[in-house]
C-alpha positions, 0 to 999 in steps of 0.5 A: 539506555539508548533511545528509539531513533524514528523518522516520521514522513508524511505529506500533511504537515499537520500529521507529522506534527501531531506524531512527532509530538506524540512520539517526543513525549515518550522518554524512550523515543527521539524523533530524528528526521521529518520529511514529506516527499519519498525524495525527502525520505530517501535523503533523509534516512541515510543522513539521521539513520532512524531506528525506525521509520514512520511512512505514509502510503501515499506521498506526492511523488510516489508512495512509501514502497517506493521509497523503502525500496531505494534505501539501502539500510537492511536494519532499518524497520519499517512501519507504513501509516494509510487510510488506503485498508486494501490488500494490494497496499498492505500486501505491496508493503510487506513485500517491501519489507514493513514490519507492519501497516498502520491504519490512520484510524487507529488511536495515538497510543497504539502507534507509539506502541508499534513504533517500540514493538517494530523497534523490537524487530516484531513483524506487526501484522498477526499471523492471521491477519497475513494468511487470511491476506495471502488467501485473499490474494490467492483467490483473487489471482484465480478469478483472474486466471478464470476470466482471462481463461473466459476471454481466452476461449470466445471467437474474435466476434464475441471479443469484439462484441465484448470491447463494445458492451465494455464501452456501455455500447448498446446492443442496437448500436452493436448490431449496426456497427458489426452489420449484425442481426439484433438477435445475433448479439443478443 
């Protein structure tokens, strides 16, 4: 039986070695390539030519969308390791083509596990994990869509109002510096 190839990259070395142990005590899994820069990783992967590949979100000199967007290996899947649980990494992720985002948090032995289930070709992400991100994603876009509507509709003196209280500009100094009545911008 041939073994699952994994490449582990991550910017603590403390992390990478925790995983590949992790990963080498399985007799199923080979730990082919380590790396810890997305420049590593892009190097790396056309060289060991992993199974898989284990990639932290955030490296230092970019993140790992990043680098899965500059490989040119369509077979290779992808799992991404963060502590960042936000919808834009996870969503940023997918589109890049994960097969699934791992929390940091999780325990060793689900990692193995979605290591061999990503190997498999499994999309990990359940199918109502990713609508209820899709749906949170939609409504985002549309409060956006709402506020840029909001600002669409003041007149120019309103806007300029606005940029100053943005800037936690206090009403009296609003006032002074448009040469307006306090009660106008109130």
């Amino acid at each position: 039986m041939d073994k699952l190839r994994v490449m582990v990259v991550d910017d603590h070395q403390m992390v990478v070695q925790a995983l590949v142990l992790a990963l080498t005590r399985e007799p199923d899994i080979e730990v082919v390539a380590t790396a810890s820069t997305v420049g590593e990783a892009v190097g790396a992967v056309a060289e060991a030519k992993p199974d898989v590949l284990l990639i932290d979100y955030y490296l230092p000199d970019g993140t790992g969308v990043d680098a899965v967007r500059g490989l040119e290996l369509p077979d290779l899947k992808t799992v991404f390791l963060s502590s960042d649980r936000s919808d834009e990494a996870v969503l940023a992720a997918m589109e890049a083509g994960a097969c699934g985002y791992l929390v940091k948090s999780e325990p060793l032995d689900q990692l193995v596990a979605a290591v061999r289930r990503a190997g498999e070709g499994e999309i990990l992400l359940q199918p109502g994990e990713l609508v209820a991100l899709l749906g949170r994603q939609r409504d985002q876009r549309r409060r956006e869509a709402e506020q840029q509507r909001v600002v669409a509709s003041l007149t120019a003196r309103e806007r300029e109002i606005l940029q100053l209280m943005t800037q936690s500009v206090d009403n009296r100094a609003i006032a002074e510096s448009l040469h307006l009545a306090l009660t106008t911008v109130h």
